[in-house]
C-alpha positions as CSV (number, residue, x, y, z in Angstrom):
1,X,5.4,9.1,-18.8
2,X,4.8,6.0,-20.8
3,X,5.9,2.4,-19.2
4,X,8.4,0.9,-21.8
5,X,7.1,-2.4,-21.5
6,X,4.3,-1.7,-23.5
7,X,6.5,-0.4,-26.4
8,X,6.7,-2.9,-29.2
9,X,10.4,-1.7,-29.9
10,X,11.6,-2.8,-26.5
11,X,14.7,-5.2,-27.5
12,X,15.8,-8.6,-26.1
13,X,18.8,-6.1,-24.6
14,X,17.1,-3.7,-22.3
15,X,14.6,-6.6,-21.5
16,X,18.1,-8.5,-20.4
17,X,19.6,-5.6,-18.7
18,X,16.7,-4.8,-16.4
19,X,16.7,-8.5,-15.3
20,X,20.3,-8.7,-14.4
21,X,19.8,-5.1,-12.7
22,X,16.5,-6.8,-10.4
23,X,18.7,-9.7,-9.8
24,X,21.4,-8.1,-8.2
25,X,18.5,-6.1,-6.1
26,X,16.8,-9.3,-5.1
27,X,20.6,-11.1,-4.0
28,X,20.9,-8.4,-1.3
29,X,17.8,-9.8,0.2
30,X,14.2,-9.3,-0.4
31,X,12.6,-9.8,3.3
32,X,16.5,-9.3,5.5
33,X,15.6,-6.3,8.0
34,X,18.0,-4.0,9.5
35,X,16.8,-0.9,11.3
36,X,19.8,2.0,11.4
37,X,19.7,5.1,9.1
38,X,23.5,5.5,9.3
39,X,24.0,3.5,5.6
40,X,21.4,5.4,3.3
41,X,22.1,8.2,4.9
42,X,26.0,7.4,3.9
43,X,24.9,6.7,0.5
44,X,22.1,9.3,0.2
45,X,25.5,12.0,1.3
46,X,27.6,10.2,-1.5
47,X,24.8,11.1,-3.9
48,X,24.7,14.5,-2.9
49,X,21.2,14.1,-0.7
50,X,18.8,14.3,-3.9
51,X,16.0,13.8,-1.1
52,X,16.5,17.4,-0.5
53,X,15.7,18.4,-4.1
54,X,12.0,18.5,-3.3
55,X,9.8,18.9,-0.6
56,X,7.9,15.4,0.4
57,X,4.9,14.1,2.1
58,X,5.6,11.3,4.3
59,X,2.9,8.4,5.0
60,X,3.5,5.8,7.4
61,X,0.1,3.5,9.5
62,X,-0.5,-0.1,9.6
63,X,-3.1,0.0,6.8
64,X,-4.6,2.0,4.4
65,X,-0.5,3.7,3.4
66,X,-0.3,2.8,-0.6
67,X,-4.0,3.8,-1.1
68,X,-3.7,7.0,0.2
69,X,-0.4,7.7,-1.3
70,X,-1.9,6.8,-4.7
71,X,-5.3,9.0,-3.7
72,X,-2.3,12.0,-2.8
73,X,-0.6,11.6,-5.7
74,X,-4.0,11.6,-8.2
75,X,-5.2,15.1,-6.2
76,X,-1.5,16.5,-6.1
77,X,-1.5,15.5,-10.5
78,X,-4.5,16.9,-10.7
79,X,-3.4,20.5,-9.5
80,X,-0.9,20.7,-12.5
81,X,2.2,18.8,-10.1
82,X,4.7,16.7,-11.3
83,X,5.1,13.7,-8.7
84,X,7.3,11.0,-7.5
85,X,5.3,8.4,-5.4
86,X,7.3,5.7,-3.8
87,X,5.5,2.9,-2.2
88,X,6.0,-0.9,-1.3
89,X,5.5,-3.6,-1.7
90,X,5.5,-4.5,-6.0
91,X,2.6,-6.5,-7.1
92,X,4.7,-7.5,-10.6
93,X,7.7,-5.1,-10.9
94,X,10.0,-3.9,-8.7
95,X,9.6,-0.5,-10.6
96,X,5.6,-0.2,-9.5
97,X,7.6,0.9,-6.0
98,X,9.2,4.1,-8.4
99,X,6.2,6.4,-10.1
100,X,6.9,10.0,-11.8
101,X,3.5,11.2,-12.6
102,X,1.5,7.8,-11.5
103,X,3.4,5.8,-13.7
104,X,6.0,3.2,-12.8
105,X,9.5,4.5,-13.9
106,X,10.7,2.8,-17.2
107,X,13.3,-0.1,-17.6
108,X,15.7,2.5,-19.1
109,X,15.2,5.2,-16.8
110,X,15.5,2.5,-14.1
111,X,18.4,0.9,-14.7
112,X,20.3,4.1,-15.8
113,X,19.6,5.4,-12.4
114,X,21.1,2.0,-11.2
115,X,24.3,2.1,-12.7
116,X,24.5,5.6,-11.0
117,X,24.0,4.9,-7.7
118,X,25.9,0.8,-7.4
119,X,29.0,2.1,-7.4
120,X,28.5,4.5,-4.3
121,X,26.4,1.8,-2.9
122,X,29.4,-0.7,-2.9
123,X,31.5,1.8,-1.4
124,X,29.2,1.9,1.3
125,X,29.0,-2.0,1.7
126,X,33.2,-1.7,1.9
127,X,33.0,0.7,5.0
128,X,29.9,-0.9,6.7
129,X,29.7,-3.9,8.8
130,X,26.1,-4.8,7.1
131,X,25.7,-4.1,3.6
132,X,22.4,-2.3,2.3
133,X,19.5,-3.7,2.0
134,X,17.0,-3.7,-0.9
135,X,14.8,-1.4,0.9
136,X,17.6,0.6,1.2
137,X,19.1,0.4,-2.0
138,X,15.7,1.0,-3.8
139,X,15.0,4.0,-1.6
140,X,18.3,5.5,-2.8
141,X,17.0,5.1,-6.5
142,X,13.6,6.7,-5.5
143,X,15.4,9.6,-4.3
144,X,18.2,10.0,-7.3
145,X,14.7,9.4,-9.4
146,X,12.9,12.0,-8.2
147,X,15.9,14.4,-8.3
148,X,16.6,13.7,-11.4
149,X,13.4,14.0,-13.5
150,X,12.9,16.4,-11.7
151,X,9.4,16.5,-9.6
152,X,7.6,19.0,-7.8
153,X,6.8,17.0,-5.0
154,X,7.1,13.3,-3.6
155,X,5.0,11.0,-1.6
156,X,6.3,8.5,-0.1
157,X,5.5,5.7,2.2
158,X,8.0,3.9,4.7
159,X,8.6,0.4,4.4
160,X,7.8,-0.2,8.2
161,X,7.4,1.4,11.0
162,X,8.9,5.0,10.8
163,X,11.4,6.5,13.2
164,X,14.2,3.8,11.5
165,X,13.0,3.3,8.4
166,X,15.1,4.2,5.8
167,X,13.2,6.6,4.1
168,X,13.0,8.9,7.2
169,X,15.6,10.5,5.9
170,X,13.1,12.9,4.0
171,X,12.2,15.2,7.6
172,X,8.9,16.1,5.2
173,X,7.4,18.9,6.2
174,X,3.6,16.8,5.7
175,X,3.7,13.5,7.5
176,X,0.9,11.3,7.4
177,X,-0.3,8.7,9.8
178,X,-3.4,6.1,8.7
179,X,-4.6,4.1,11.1
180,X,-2.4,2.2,13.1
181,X,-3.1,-1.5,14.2
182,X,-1.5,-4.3,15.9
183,X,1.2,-5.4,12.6
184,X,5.2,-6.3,12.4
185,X,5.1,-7.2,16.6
186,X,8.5,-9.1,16.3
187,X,9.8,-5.8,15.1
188,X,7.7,-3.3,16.3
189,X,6.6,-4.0,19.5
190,X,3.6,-6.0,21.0
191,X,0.8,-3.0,21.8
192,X,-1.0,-0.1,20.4
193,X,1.3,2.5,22.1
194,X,4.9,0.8,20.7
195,X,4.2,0.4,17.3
196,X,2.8,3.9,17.4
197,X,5.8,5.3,18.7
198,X,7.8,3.8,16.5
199,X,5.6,5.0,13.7
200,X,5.5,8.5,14.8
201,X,9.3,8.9,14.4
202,X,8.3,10.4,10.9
203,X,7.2,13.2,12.4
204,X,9.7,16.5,12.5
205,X,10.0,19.9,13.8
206,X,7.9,22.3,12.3
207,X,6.2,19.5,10.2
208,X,1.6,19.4,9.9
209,X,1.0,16.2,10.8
210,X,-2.2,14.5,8.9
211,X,-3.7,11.6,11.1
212,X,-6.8,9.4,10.7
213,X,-8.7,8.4,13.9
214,X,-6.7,6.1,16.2
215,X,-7.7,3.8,19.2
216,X,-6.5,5.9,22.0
217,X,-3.5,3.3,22.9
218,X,-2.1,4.9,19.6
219,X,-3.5,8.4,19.7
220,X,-1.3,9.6,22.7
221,X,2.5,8.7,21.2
222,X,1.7,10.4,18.0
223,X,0.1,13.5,20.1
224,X,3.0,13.4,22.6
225,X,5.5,13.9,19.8
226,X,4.1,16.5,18.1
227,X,4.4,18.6,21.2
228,X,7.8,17.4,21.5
229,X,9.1,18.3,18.3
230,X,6.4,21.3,17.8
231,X,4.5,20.1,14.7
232,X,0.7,20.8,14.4
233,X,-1.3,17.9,14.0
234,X,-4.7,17.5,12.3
235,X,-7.1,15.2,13.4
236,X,-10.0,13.0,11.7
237,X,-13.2,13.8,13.2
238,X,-11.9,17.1,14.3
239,X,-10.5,19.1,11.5
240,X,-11.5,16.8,9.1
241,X,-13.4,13.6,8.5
242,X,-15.8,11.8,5.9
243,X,-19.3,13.7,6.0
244,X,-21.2,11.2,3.8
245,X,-20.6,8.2,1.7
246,X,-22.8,6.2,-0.8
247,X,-22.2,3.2,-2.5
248,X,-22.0,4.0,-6.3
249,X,-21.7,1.6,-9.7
250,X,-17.9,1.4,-9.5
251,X,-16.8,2.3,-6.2
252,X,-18.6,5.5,-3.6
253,X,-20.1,9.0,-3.9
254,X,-18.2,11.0,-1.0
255,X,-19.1,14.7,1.3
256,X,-15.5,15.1,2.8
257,X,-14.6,17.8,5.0
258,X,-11.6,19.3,4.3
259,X,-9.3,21.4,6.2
260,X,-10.6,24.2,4.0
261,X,-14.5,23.7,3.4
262,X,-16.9,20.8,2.3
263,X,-16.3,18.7,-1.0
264,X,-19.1,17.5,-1.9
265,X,-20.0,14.8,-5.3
266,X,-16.8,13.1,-4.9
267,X,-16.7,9.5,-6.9
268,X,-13.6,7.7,-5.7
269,X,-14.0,4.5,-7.8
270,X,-12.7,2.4,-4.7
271,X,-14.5,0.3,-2.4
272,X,-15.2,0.5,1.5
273,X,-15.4,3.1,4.2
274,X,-12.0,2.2,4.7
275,X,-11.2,3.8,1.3
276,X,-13.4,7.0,2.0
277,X,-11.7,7.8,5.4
278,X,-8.1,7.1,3.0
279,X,-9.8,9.9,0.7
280,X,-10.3,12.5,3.5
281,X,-6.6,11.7,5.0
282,X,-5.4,12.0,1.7
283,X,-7.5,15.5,0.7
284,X,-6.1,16.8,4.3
285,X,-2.8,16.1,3.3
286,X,-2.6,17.8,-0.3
287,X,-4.3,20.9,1.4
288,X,-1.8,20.8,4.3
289,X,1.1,20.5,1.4
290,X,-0.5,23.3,-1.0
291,X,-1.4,25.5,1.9
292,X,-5.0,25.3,1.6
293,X,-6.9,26.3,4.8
294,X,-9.4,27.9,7.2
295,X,-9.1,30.6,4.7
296,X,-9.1,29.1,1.5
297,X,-10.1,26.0,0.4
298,X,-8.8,24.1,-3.1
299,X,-10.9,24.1,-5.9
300,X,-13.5,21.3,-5.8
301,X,-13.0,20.4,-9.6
302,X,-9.6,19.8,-9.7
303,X,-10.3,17.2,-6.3
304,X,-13.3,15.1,-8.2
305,X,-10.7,15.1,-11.1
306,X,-8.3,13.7,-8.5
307,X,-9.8,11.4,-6.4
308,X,-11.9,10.2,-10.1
309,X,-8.4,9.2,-11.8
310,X,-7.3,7.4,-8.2
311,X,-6.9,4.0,-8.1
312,X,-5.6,0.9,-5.9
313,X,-4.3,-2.4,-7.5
314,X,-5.1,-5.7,-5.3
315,X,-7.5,-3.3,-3.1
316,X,-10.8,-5.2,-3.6
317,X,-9.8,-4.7,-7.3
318,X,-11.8,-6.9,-10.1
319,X,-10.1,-8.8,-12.4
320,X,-13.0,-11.7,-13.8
321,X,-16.4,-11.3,-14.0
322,X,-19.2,-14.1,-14.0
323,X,-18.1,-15.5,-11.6
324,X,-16.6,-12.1,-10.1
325,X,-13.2,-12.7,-9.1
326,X,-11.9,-9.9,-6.4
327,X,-8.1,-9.3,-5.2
328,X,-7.4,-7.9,-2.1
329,X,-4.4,-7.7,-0.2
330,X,-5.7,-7.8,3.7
331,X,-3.1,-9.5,5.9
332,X,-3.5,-8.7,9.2
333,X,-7.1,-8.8,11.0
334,X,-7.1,-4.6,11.0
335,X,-7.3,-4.7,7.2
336,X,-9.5,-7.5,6.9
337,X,-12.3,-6.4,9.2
338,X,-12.1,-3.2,7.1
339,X,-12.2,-5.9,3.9
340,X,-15.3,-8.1,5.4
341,X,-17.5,-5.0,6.0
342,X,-17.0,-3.7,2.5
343,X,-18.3,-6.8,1.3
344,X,-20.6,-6.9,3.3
345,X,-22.1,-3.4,2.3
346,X,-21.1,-3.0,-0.7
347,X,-21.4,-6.5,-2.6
348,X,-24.6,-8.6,-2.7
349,X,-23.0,-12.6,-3.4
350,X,-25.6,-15.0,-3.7
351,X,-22.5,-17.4,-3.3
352,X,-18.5,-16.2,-2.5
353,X,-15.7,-18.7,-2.4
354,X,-12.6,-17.4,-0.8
355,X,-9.0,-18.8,-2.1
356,X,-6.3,-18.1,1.2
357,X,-2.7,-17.7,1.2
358,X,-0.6,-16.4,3.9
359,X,3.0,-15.8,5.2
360,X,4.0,-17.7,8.2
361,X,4.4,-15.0,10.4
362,X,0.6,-13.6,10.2
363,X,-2.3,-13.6,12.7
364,X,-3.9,-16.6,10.0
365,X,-7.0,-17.4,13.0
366,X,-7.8,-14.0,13.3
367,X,-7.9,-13.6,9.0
368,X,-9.7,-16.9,8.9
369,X,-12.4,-15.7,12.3
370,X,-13.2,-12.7,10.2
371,X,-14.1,-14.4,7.0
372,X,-15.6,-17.1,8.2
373,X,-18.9,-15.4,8.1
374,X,-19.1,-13.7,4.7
375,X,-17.4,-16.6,2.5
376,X,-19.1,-20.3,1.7
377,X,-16.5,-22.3,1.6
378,X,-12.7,-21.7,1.6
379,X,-9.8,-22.8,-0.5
380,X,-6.4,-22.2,1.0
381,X,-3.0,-22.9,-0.4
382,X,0.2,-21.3,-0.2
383,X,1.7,-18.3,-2.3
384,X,5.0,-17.4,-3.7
385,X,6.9,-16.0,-0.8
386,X,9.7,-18.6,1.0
387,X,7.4,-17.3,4.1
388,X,4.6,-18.5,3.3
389,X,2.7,-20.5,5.6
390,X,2.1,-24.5,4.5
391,X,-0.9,-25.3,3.3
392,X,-1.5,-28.2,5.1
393,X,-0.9,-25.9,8.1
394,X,-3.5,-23.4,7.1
395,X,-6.0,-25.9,6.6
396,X,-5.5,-27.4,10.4
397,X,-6.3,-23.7,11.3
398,X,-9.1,-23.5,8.7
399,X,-10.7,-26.3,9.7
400,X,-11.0,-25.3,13.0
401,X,-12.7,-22.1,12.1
402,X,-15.1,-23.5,8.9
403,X,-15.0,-26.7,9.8
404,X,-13.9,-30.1,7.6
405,X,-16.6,-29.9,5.0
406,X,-16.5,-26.1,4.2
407,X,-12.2,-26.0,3.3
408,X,-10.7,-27.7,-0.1
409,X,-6.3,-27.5,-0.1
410,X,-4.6,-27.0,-3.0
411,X,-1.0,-26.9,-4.0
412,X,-0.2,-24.1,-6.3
413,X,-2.2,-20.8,-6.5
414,X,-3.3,-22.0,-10.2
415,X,-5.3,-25.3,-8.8
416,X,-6.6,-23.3,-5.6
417,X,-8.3,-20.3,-8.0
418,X,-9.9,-22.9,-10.2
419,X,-11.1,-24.9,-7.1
420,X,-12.6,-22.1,-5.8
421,X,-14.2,-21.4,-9.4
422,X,-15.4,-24.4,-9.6
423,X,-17.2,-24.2,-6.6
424,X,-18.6,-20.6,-7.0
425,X,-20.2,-22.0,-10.1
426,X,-21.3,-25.8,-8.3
427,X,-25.0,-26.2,-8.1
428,X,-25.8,-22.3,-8.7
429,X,-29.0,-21.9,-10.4
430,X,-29.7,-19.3,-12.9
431,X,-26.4,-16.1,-13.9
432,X,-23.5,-16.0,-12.6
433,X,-23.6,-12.7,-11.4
434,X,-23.8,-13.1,-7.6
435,X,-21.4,-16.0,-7.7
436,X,-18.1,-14.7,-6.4
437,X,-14.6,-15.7,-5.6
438,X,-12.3,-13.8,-3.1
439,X,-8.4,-14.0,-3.0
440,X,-6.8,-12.6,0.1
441,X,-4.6,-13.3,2.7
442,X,-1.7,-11.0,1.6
443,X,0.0,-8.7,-0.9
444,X,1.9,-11.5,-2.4
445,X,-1.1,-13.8,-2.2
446,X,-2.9,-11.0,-4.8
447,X,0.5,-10.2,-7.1
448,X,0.6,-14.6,-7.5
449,X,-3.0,-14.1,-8.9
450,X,-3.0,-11.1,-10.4
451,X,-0.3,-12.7,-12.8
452,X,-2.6,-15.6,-13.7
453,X,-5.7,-13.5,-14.1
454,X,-4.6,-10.2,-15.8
455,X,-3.2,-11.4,-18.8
C-alpha cells in the first residue's frame, strides 16, 4: 500500500476532508481517559464486531510495545501475511496509529472508514452517559480497517494498561507482555505488582502468552493469571531469550533463541539491548501465532528478511549528521536507562548535547539523574503537548542535577535544537563526527523535532 500523501495528484479536497475528519477526532479529546469497555464494545456490536474477522496478537508493557509490534509485523510480512498493526501514540499523523502491510492507511481509505463508523459512534454518545473517546473512536476504525481490507492477521498494542483498555476487546489468542516498569501510577497503580495486574488483563483463556523478563514484583500477577484463565506462558530466559548480540554499522548482529531453534546472523538495524530482547519477544510471538515449535522451527531466511526490513521511528533514530542529531522517545526512567546504556555502548561522542522536553506528569529527576552522566551540557524547553512541563520548571530541576553552568533554556523546540547545535559544534577541534546532539524526554518531545528536522 502506497501513503497518498506522497501522490502528486492528491487535491486541495481530500487534503481538506481528512483535516475536518482529524478535527472532529481531536475535539473528543486527545489526553481525556475513561477506563470501561461497555462503549466500544457498544459500537464494536453496532459494526458487527470486525475485531473478530481476524485472529490478533495483543502487546501490552511499559516499554519496548510499538518496537516490537513493528519487529512482529516485519517477521509476520515477511512470511507472505497481510497485516494490520495498530499502535499509539502518532509521531505526525493520526493514521501512523492504522498500518495494512507496514504502511500507514491512506487519507481516502481513512476517512471513508470514518464516515462509516460516526454515525454508529453518535448513536453511542446518545445512549451513553460519557461519550467515546479518541482512543476509543480510533480503535473502532482500526478494527473496521482491518476487516475491511481484509488482513490475515493484526497486531495491536493497547493504549494503557490492559485489562480496560479499549482494545481488549480482541481476547487474542497471542498476548504479549514487554517489560513492565513503574509508568501511568495516577492510573495504574503505584507498584510493580498493580500495574502488572492491570496489564495482564490481556491475557485470555486458552491464549500463549509471550513475556520478556520481569522484576519479580511484576512476574507473579502475569503468572497468576495465566493459571487462572489456563493460558501457557513463555518466558524470556527460559523458552527464549537473546543468545548473542554485536554492535554492527547500522544497528546489531543478533543469535536469538526461539521457541523453535537458534537464529543465528540476525541484523536488526535498531540500537540497544533493549531492542534485541524486543527482537526475541517479537520472534517468540510470530512463532507462537504461526505455530512454530519444539518441533519445528520457522525458516531462518524469511526471519533475517523480517527483522532486516524492521524499523522504529523516534527510537534512537537519526535524522542529521555532522553533528549527529538522535530522536528518542524515553519518558519514564525504565526507558531511559535502557536509552543511556545504548549510548553508552553503542555510540562513541567525543561531545553530546541533550535538548529535554517533558510532560508535567513524568518522573523529570529521575530522566534528568540518568542523563546526567552521558550528556555535556543540557538544553531543555517545553514541547507541544498542553501537558507539557514549563521550561523554567525543568530547568530548577536541571539545575539541580547538572548544575547552573551545564543547562541553557529555551522557549520553543526550534531555538532549543539550534542551542544545543550550537554547542555540540562550540570549541570542537577537528570533524564533526563525534559531536552529537540528543532529543528526548518523550514521544511528543521527538514528533516536535522530527517535524523540523525531516523535511
Amino acid at each position: 500500500m502506497t501513503d497518498r500523501t506522497d501522490k502528486p495528484g492528491r487535491s486541495g479536497g481530500e487534503r481538506d476532508e481528512f483535516a475536518a475528519v482529524d478535527a472532529e477526532l481531536t475535539a473528543r479529546g486527545f489526553t481525556r481517559m475513561h477506563f470501561s469497555l461497555d462503549r466500544i464494545e457498544s459500537l464494536l456490536d453496532l459494526l458487527g464486531s470486525p475485531q473478530r474477522a481476524y485472529p490478533s496478537i495483543h502487546l501490552t508493557g511499559t516499554n519496548g510495545k510499538t518496537s516490537t509490534a513493528r519487529m512482529i509485523d516485519s517477521l509476520l510480512r515477511a512470511f507472505g501475511l497481510h497485516t494490520g498493526r495498530y499502535t499509539s501514540p502518532h509521531l505526525e499523523t493520526v493514521r501512523e496509529r492504522i498500518s495494512l502491510d507496514g504502511e500507514p492507511v491512506d487519507e481516502a481509505r481513512f476517512v471513508a472508514t470514518y464516515r462509516e463508523v460516526k454515525p454508529l459512534a453518535d448513536l453511542v454518545d446518545q445512549r451513553s452517559a460519557e461519550p467515546l473517546t479518541y482512543f476509543d473512536l480510533t480503535t473502532a476504525l482500526a478494527f473496521a480497517t482491518f476487516a475491511d481490507a481484509p488482513v490475515d492477521v493484526a497486531v495491536v498494542e493497547v493504549g494503557l494498561g490492559g485489562a480496560e483498555d479499549a482494545t481488549n476487546v480482541l481476547q487474542a489468542g497471542v498476548a504479549v507482555l514487554t517489560p513492565i516498569g513503574l509508568d501511568h501510577t495516577e492510573w495504574l497503580g503505584d507498584t510493580l505488582e498493580d500495574i502488572a495486574l492491570h496489564k495482564a488483563g490481556i491475557i485470555h483463556s486458552g491464549a500463549t502468552v509471550i513475556a520478556a523478563a520481569q522484576e519479580e514484583e511484576a512476574a507473579r500477577p502475569i503468572l497468576e493469571r495465566c493459571a487462572e484463565v489456563g493460558a501457557t506462558v513463555a518466558r524470556e530466559g527460559a523458552e527464549f531469550g537473546v543468545l548473542r548480540r554485536a554492535v554492527a554499522v547500522g544497528g546489531q548482529v543478533l543469535t536469538l533463541q526461539g521457541l523453535g531453534g537458534v537464529y543465528d546472523e540476525v541484523f536488526l538495524p535498531l540500537h540497544g539491548a533493549h531492542q534485541a530482547q524486543n527482537a526475541a519477544v517479537a520472534l517468540a510471538a510470530v512463532e507462537a501465532f504461526l505455530g512454530a515449535g519444539a518441533k519445528r522451527q520457522l525458516d531462518v531466511e524469511a526471519v533475517r528478511e523480517g527483522f532486516a526490513a524492521t524499523s522504529s521511528p523516534g527510537r534512537l533514530e537519526k535524522v542529521r549528521n555532522a553533528p549527529t542529531v538522535l530522536l528518542d522517545g524515553a519518558h519514564n526512567p525504565h526507558g531511559m536507562a535502557a536509552t543511556v546504556t545504548a549510548l553508552q555502548e553503542e555510540f562513541a561522542f567525543s561531545k553530546l548535547v541533550g535538548v529535554l522536553a517533558v510532560l508535567g506528569d513524568k518522573d523529570a529527576a529521575g530522566l534528568l539523574e540518568l542523563l546526567e552522566p552521558v550528556l555535556d551540557s543540557l538544553v531543555v524547553t517545553r514541547n507541544s503537548s498542553p501537558r507539557a512541563m514549563p521550561a523554567e520548571e525543568l530547568a530548577g530541576l536541571a539545575r539541580e542535577v547538572f548544575g547552573p553552568d551545564r543547562v541553557q533554556v529555551a522557549d520553543s523546540m526550534p531555538d532549543a535544537i539550534e542551542a544545543a547545535v550550537a554547542e555540540a559544534e562550540y570549541d570542537v577541534p577537528g570533524e564533526l563526527a563525534g559531536v552529537g546532539v540528543l532529543v528526548t524526554g518523550s514521544v511528543v518531545t521527538v514528533a516536535d523535532a522530527r517535524r523540523l528536522l525531516k523535511r
